[in-house]
C-alpha positions as CSV (number, residue, x, y, z in Angstrom):
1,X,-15.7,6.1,-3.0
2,X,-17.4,5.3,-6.3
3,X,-15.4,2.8,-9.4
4,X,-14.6,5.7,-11.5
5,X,-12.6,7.0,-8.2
6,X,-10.8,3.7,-7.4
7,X,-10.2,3.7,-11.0
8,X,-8.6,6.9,-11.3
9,X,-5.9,5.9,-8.2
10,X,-4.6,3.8,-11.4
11,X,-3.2,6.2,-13.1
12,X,-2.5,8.6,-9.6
13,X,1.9,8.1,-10.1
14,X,1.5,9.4,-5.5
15,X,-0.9,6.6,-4.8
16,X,1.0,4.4,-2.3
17,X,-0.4,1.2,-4.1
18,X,2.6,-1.4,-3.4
19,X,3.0,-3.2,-0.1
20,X,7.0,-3.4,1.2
21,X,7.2,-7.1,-0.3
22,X,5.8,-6.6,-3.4
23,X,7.5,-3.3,-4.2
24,X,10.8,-5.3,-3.2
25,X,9.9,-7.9,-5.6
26,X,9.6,-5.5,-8.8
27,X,12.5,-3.9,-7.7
28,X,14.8,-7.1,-7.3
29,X,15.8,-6.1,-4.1
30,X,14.8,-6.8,-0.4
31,X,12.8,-5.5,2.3
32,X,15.8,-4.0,3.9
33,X,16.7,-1.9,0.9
34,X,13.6,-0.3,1.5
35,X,14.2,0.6,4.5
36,X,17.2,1.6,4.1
37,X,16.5,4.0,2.1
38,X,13.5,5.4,4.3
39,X,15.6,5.9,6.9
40,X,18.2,8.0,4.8
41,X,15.2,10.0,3.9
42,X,15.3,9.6,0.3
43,X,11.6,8.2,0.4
44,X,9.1,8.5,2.9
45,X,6.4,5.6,2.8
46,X,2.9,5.9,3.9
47,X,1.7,4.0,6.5
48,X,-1.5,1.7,5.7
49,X,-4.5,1.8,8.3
50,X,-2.2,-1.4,9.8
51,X,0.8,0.5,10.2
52,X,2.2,-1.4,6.8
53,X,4.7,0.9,4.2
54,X,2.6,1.6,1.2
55,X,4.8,2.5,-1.8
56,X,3.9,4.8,-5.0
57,X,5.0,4.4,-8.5
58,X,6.9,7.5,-8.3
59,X,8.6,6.4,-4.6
60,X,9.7,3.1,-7.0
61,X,11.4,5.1,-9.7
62,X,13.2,6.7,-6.9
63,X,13.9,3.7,-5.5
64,X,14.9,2.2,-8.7
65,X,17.8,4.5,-9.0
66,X,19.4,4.3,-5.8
67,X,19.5,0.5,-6.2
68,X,20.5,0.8,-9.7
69,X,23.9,3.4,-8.0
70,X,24.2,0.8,-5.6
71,X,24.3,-2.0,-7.7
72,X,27.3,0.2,-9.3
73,X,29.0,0.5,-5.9
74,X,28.5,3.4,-4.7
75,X,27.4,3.5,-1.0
76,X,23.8,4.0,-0.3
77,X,24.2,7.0,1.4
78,X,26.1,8.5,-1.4
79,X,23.1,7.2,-3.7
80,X,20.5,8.9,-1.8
81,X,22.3,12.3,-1.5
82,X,23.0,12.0,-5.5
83,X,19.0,10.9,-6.4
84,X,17.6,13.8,-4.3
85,X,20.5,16.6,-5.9
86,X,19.4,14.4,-9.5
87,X,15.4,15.0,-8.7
88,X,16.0,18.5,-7.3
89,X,18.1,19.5,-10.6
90,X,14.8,18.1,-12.9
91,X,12.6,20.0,-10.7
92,X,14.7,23.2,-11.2
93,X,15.1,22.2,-15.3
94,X,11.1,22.0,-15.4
95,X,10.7,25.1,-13.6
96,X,13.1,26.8,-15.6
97,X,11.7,25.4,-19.1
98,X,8.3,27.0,-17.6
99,X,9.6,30.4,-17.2
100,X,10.9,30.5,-20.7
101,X,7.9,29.4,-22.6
102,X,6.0,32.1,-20.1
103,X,8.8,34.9,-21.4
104,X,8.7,33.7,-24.8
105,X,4.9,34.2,-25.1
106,X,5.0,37.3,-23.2
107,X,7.3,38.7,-25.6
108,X,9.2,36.6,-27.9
109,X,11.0,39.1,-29.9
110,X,12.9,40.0,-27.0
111,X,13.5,36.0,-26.1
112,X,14.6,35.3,-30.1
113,X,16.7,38.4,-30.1
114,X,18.7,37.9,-26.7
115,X,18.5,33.8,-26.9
């Protein structure tokens, strides 16, 4: 692997750069939290060459949120189930937002007329 590879892991959001401990610390939480939440399926860590969780930037958004409904009270499978639905409904948004701006192109007096 050259630098300008390593370097470009930086800004890769699915790199699984954080160990369990530190990804714990910059989420204020602990180690169990984490796995707690793996094993309601809402993230699924990678596995270093050791067998260690590895965590991503985007895994600690997630993660981020279900401690933040948590926090709130709401029971953490309850927080899981609501963070998936939450990711699936920005998914379906983006996909959706695609689609128009594909129709619009395609013909946009059609989409101005009807819209």
């Amino acid at each position: 692997m050259t630098a300008d590879e390593s370097f470009d892991r930086l800004d890769d959001d699915d790199y699984p750069a954080y160990t369990m401990g530190r990804a714990a610390e910059m989420l204020g939480t602990s180690q169990g939290f984490l796995r707690a939440i793996g094993e309601a399926r809402l993230i699924t860590p990678l596995r270093s060459e050791g067998g260690h969780r590895r965590y991503s930037r985007y895994q600690l958004r997630i993660a981020a949120r279900a401690r933040e409904l948590v926090d709130q009270g709401t029971p953490i499978e309850a927080a899981c189930r609501i963070v998936i639905l939450e990711d699936q409904l920005e998914e379906a948004q983006r996909i959706n937002a695609e689609y128009r701006r594909a129709a619009e192109s395609a013909n946009p007096t059609t989409v101005a007329r009807d819209g």
